[in-house]
N, C-alpha and C positions, 0 to 999 in steps of 0.2 A: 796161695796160687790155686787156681781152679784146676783141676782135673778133671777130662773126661774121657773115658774109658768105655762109655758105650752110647747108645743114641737117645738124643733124648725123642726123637721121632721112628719107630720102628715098623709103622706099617704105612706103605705106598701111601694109601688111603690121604693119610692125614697131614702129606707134604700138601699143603695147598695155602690158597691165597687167605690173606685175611685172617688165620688164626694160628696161633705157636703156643707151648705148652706156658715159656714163661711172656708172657706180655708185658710191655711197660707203660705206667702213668707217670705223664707230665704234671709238671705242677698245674698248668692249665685244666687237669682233668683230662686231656685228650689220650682216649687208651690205643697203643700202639697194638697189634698183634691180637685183640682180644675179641675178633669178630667181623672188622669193617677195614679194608684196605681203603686208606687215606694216599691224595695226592700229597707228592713232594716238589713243589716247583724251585728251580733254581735257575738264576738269571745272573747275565755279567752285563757288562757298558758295551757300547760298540768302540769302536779304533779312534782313540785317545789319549794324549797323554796324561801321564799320573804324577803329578808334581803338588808344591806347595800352592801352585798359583791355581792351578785347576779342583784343590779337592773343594770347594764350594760347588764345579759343576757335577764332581762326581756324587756329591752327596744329593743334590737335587735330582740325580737323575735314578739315584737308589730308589732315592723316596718316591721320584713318580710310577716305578715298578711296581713297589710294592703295594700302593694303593691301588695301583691297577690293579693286580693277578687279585688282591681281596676284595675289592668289590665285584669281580668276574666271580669268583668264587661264592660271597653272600648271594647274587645274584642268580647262581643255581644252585643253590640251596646244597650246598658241598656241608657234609658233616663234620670234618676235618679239613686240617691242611695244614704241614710242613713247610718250612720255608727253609732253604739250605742255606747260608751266604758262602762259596767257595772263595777264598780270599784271590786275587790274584797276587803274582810274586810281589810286587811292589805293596802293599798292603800289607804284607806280614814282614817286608824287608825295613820295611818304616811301623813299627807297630801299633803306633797311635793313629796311625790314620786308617787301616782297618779295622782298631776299636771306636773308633767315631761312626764308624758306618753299622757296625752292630747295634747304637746306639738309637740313629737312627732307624733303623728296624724295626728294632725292643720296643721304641716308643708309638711307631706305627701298627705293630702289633699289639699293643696295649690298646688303642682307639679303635681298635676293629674287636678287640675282648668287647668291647662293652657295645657292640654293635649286635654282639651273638656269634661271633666267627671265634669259635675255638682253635688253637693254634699251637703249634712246637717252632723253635727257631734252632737250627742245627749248623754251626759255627764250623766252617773246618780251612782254617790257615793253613798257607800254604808251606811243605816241605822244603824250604828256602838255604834248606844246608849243602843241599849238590850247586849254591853259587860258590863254594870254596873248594876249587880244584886244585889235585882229586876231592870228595866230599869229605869235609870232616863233621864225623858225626856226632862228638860225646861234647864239642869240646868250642871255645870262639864264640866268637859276635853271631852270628848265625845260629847257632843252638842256642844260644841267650836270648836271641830277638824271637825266635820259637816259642821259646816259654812265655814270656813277655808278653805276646800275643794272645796265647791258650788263655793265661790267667786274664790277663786284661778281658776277654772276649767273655767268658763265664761271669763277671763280676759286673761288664754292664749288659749282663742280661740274654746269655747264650742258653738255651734249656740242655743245648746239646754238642759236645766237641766233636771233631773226630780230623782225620786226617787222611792222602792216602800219600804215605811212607815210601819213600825210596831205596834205604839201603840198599843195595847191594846191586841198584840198576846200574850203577856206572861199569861193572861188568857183564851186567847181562844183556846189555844192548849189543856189544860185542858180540860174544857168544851164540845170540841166539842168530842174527844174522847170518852168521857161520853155521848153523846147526848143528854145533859144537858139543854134545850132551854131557861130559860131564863138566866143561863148563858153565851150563845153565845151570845142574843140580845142584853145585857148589854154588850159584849164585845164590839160588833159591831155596837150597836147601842147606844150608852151612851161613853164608852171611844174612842175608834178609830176616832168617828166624833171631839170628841174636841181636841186629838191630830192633827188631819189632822188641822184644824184651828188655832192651834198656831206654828205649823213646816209651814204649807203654807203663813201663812202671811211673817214670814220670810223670805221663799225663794224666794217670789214675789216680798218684797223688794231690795233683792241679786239682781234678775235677772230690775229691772226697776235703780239700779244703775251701773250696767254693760254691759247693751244692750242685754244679754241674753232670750232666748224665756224660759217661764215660761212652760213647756209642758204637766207633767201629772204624777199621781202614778200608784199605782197598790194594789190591794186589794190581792197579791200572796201569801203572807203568809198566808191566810185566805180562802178565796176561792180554790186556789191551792193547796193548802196544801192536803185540803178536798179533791179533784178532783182525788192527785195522793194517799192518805188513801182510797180511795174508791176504785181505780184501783185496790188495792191491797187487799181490803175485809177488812178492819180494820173497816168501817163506811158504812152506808148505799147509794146506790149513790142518793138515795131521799135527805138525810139529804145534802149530796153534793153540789146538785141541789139546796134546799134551802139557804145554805149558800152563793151559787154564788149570787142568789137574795138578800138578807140580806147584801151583802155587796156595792150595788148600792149607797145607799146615802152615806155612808162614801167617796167612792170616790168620788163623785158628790163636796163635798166638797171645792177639788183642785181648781176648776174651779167656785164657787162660789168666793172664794176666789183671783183667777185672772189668773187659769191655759187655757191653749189656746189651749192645744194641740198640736200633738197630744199626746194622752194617750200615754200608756205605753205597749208594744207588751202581755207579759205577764197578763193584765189585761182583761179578756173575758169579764167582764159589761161593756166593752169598746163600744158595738152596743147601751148599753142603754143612755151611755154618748152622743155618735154623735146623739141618738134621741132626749135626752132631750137637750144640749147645741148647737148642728150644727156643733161643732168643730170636726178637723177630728183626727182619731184614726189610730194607729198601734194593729196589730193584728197576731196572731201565731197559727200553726194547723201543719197541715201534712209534712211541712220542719220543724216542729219543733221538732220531732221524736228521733231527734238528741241530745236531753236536756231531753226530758221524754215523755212519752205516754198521750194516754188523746183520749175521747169519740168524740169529739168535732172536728177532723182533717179538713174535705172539710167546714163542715156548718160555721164555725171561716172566711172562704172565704167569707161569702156573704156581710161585709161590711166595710173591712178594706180601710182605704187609704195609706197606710205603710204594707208590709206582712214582718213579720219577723221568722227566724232562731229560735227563742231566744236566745241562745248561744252554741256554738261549742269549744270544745276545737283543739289545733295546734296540730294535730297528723298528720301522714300520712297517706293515705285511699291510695288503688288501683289508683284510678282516681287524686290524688295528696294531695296537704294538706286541712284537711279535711275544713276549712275556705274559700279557695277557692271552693272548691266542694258545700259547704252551697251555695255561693254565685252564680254558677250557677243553683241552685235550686231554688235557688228564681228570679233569670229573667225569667225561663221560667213561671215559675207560675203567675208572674204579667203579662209576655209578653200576653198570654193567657187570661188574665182579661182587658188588655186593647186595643186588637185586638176586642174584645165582645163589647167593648165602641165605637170603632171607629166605627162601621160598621154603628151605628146608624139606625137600622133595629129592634130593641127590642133582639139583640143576648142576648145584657148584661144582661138584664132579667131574658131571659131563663137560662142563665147559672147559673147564681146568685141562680134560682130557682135551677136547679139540685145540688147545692152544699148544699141548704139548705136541699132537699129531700132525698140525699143520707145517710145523717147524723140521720133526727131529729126523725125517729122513733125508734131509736136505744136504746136512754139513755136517763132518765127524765134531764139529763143537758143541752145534746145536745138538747132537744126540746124547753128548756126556750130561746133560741137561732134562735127560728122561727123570720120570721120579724114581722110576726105578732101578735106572742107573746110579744117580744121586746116595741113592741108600747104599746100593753096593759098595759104592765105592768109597760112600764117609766109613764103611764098618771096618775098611782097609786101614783106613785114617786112623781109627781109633783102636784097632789091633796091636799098634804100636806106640813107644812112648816116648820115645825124641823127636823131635821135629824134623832131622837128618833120614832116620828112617821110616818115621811118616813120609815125608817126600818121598823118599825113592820106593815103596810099596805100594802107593797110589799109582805114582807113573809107571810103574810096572801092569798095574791090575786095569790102569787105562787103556792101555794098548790092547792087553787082552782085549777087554770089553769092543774097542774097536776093532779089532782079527774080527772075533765072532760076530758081530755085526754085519760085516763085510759078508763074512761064509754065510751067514743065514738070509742075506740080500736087503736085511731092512737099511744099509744105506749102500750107494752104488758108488766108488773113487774111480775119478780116472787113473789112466795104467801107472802115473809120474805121480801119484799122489799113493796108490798102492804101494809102489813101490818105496816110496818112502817110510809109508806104514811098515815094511820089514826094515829099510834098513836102521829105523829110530829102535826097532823090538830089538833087533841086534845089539845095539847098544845099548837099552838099558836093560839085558840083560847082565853087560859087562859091569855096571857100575857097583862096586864091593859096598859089602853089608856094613863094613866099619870106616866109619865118618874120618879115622883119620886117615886111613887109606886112601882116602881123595881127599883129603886134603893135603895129605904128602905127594900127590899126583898133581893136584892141579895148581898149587900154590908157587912153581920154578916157572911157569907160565905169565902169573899174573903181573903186569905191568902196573909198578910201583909208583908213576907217574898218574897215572889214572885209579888206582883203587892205594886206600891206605890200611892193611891191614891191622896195624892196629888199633883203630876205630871198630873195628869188631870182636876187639880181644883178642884177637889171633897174631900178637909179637912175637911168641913162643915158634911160631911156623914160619918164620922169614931164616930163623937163625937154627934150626930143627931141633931148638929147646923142648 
């Protein structure tokens, strides 16, 4: 198991786009992290059904995507490019039929290899264990069809897995609604981390018997989730903001465990991740507009090594189908991050800076997304050594960071949103230093109908073994 204990990025400076201490090569040769932010595009079908009778039209309509976005792509002379396939549920509930569609991919991206278009294909099935309510996670057809998936996806030809993981959402959808706090930290910081450690160990094994790159999750359900509840006024975007932090060590996880990177576009701790591990991350903002809104647009620029889309559906737009249209929006946007690199003058800097400036006095989220909040607060992270208390010293050192922000006026809340900033610091002041303490707190609460504890190991805490 990896450890880490201190940064592998420790000055401001070098949180930036485009380059990470450890970078990764594909077999293709396509170097991730090592200089040049590459496009990640990701596309799904428009509203259709997913059956036996249909997968002929779903496979035709893969293939016309993906010949689109890579001749848009050879066409502006794009130096890279990622391709994600996000499974929908139905594709990893039926496994063969999302490995048929890698399939076709693989093969489409082999005929564009040899056109000159270097390429990664990043596979990540869907989490299809929350169809067994409450979720069962270790165990059943569903965790079986999981694996099933993973391996099949690597073997015809995935460069890259990943996933974004649910454990522990089935309470934390609850809880956060409520602004429940030590319900969330036990969501996120008690169940999530030991889910992500026995679905990871797994995958890492999939991916070290099939030569597949072990790459990264996503904390979306949770953080995201939040992100677009707040968009929408349902939750406070304090409470938002905190939960993006709170959900650091959970993902952190992956990568203790033996994820490499990169992340996962949809994962915004992704800056904390490439500061705490050096591994390079995918990241999503202002092309991503196209899947859902978010405070976060230019500032999500200042340190991806992957910019992605997150995903588009195959419709027709003006300018053509909207997949390829994604797909030329994210060259220019890399094109632009890595003309800033080459000039080797401090452009990239400066721009990196204005993507961060543009954003972070906007929204208490978009500001935990400074670099130099980033830093601060992964050194929190990595101050500690369980996952339990990484969570809760991060959301502690968040809040801080947000108080003083407020006092020094670099961002402005209104009075209902101030207000919440104290009374979330009130409580997680309260939340105890030892993990079982809340979990002896919060486990007479939990509804055994909806969550099954011991799917996280935790049997010993129903019966207070």
């Amino acid at each position: 198991m990896a450890e880490f204990t201190s940064l592998a990025i420790d000055d401001v400076d070098d949180l930036i786009f485009g380059t990470c201490p450890r970078p990764l090569t594909l077999r293709s040769g396509l170097e991730i992290g090592a200089g040049q932010v590459h496009p990640e595009i990701n596309f799904t079908l428009p509203a259709m059904v997913i059956d036996t009778e249909t997968m002929d039209e779903v496979a035709t309509q893969y293939r016309q995507m993906i010949t689109g976005v890579c001749d848009r792509a050879l066409e502006l002379s794009a130096p890279g490019l990622v391709v994600e396939f996000e499974m929908l549920p139905d594709m990893t509930l039926t496994p063969e039929w999302g490995i048929r569609l890698v399939e076709v991919l693989r093969a489409e991206l082999d005929r564009y290899a040899d056109k000159g278009l270097v390429s990664g294909l990043r596979v990540t099935p869907n989490d299809i264990r929350e169809f067994s309510r409450p979720p069962m996670l270790r165990e059943g057809k569903h965790w079986a069809d999981m694996l099933r998936s993973f391996e099949g996806s690597a073997l015809a030809g995935a460069d890259m897995l990943a996933v974004e993981s649910t454990g522990g959402k089935e309470m934390h959808d609850g809880v956060m609604l409520n602004a429940d706090l030590p319900g969330i930290v036990f969501s996120l910081g008690v169940l999530a981390p030991r889910d992500m450690d026995f679905l990871w160990t797994a995958l890492v094994d999939i991916c070290g018997r099939t030569g597949a790159v072990p790459s990264g999750d996503s904390a979306c359900g949770f953080a995201n989730t939040a992100m677009v509840l707040a968009d929408q006024r349902h939750i406070p975007r304090v409470l938002a903001a905190l939960i993006r932090a709170l959900s650091i060590p959970r993902s952190l996880v992956a990568f203790e465990r033996g994820a490499v990177g990169p992340s996962k576009d949809c994962a915004y701790e992704g800056p904390f991740l490439k500061a705490i591990t050096g591994f390079p991350i995918s990241l999503e903002g202002a092309e991503a507009a196209c899947a859902h809104l978010s405070p976060v647009g230019n500032i999500a620029k200042a340190a991806p090594d992957l910019w992605s889309n997150e995903s588009v559906a195959n419709s027709k737009l003006l300018g053509g189908m909207a997949p390829t249209v994604s797909m030329e929006q994210l060259v220019y946007a890399t094109r632009l991050m890595n003309v800033a690199t080459a000039r080797h003058d401090g452009s990239a800097l400066a721009l990196r800076n204005l993507f961060v400036e543009s954003d972070a006095g906007t929204d208490p989220q978009a500001y935990l997304l400074r670099p130099d909040v980033v830093l601060e607060l992964s050194r929190e992270v990595v101050a500690e050594s369980s996952a339990y208390l990484r969570t809760r010293r991060v959301g502690l050192a968040a809040l801080a960071v947000l108080r003083r922000a407020v006092a020094e006026g670099d961002i402005v809340l209104s009075r209902p949103e101030s207000r919440w900033l104290d009374r979330l610091s009130t409580a997680m002041d309260l939340i105890p230093a030892d993990e079982d303490e809340l979990i002896a707190a919060v486990v007479p609460t939990v509804d055994p109908t909806k969550v099954r504890l011991d799917q996280y190991g935790l049997t010993g805490a129903l019966t207070g073994a």
